[in-house]
C-alpha positions as CSV (number, residue, x, y, z in Angstrom):
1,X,119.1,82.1,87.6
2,X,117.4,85.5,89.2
3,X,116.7,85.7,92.5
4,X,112.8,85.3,91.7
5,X,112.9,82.2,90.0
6,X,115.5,81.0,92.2
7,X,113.1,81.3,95.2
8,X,109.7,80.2,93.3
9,X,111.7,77.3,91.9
10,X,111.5,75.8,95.3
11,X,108.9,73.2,96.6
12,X,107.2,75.0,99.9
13,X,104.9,72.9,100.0
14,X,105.3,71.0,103.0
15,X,105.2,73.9,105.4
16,X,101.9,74.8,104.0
17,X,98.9,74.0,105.6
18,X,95.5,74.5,104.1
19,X,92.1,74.9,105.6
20,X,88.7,74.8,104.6
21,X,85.1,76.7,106.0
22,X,82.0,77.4,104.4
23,X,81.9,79.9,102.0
24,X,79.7,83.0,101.8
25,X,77.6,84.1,98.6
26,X,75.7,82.3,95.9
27,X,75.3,79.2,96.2
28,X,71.9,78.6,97.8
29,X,71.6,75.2,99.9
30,X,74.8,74.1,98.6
31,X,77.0,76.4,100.6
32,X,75.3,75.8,103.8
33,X,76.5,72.4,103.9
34,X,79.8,72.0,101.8
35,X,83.3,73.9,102.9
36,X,84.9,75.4,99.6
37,X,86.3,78.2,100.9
38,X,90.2,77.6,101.4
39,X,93.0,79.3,103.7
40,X,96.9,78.5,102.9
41,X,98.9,78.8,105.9
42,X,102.4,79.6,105.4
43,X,104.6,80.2,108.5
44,X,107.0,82.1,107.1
45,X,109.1,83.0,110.0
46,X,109.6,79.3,110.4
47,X,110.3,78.3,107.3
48,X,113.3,76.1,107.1
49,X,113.2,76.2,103.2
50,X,114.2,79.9,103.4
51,X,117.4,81.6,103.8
52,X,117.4,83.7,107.3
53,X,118.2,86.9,104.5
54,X,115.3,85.8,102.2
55,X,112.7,85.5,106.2
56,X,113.4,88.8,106.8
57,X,113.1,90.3,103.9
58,X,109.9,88.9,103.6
59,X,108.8,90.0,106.9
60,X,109.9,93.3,106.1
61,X,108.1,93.2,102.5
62,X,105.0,91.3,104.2
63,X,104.8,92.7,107.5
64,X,101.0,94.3,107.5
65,X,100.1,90.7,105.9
66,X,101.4,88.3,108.9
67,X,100.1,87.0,112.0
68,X,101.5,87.7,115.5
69,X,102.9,84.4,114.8
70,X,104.5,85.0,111.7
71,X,102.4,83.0,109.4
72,X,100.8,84.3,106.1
73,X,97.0,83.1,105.4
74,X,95.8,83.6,102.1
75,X,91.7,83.3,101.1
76,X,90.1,82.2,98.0
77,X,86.4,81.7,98.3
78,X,85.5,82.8,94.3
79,X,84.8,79.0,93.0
80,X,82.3,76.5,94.5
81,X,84.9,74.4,93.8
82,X,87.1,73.5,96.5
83,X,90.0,72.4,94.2
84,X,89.8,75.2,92.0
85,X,90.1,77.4,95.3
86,X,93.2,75.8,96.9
87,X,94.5,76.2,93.4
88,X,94.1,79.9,93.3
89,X,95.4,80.1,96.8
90,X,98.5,78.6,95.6
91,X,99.2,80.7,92.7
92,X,98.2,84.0,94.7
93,X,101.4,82.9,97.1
94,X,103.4,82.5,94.1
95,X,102.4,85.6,92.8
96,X,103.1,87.6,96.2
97,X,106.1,85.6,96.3
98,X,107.4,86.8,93.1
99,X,106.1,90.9,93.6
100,X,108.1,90.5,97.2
101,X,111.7,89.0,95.5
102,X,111.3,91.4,92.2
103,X,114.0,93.5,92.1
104,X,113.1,97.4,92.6
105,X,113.7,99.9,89.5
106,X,116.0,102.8,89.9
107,X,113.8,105.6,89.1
108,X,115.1,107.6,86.9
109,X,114.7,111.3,86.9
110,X,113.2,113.1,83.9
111,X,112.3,116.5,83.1
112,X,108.7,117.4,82.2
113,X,108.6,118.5,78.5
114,X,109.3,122.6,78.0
115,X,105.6,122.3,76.2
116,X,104.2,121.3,79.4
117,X,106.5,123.8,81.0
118,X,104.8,126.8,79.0
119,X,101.3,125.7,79.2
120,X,101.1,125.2,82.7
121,X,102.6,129.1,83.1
122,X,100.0,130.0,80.5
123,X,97.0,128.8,82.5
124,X,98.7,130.3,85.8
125,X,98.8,133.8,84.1
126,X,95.3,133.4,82.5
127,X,93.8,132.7,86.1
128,X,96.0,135.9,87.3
129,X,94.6,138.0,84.9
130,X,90.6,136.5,85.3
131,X,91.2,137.0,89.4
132,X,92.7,140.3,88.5
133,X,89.9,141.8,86.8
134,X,87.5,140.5,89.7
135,X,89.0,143.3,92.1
136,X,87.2,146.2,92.9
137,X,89.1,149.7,90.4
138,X,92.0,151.8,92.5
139,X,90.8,154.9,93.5
């Protein structure tokens, strides 16, 4: 099994901790007076479901995203629904989870194409010759 679906195989859900607030946007009365918008906790560099490798990488990968305290808060305010928003707060973890354990591609280095080669030397001499012809005659 890869490393990816090794780690998102895993149940985290007991270190998560979810909290709710009133949303902003449409939603007239309604969101003045019912909390649908949802924040996962996560803290990740307390997890005791990851390896001590697997925390730091994260915390490497995720280090603009955490607090001070090493926790991860994602938001999802887009439904009225307060279900449907701890929901996508869930699968925008596993989605973060799974870019941050992905493994990296080898670039590999390629040549542009001779044709792009000779057309880009083309327009250079073309400009030359226009800026050329801008300059006042030798006396």
């Amino acid at each position: 099994m890869s490393k990816v679906k090794e780690v998102l195989s895993r149940d985290y859900s007991s270190e998560w901790k979810f909290e709710t607030s009133r949303s902003s946007g449409a939603g007239g009365q309604h969101v003045n007076k019912v909390e649908t918008r949802v924040t996962l906790r996560w803290p990740v560099t307390q997890s005791t479901i990851l390896t001590e490798q697997e925390r730091t990488h994260l915390q490497q990968k995720w280090h603009n995203q955490l607090t001070q305290e090493g926790e991860l808060l994602l938001h999802d305010s887009s439904s009225r629904s307060q279900f449907r928003n701890k929901e996508k707060t869930i699968r925008k973890l596993k989605k973060a989870l799974e870019i941050a354990f992905a493994p990296i591609k080898q670039r590999k280095p390629t040549k542009p194409p001779s044709s792009v080669v000779r057309k880009r030397l083309k327009n250079k001499k073309e400009l030359g010759e226009k800026k050329a012809m801008r300059r006042p005659p030798e006396v």
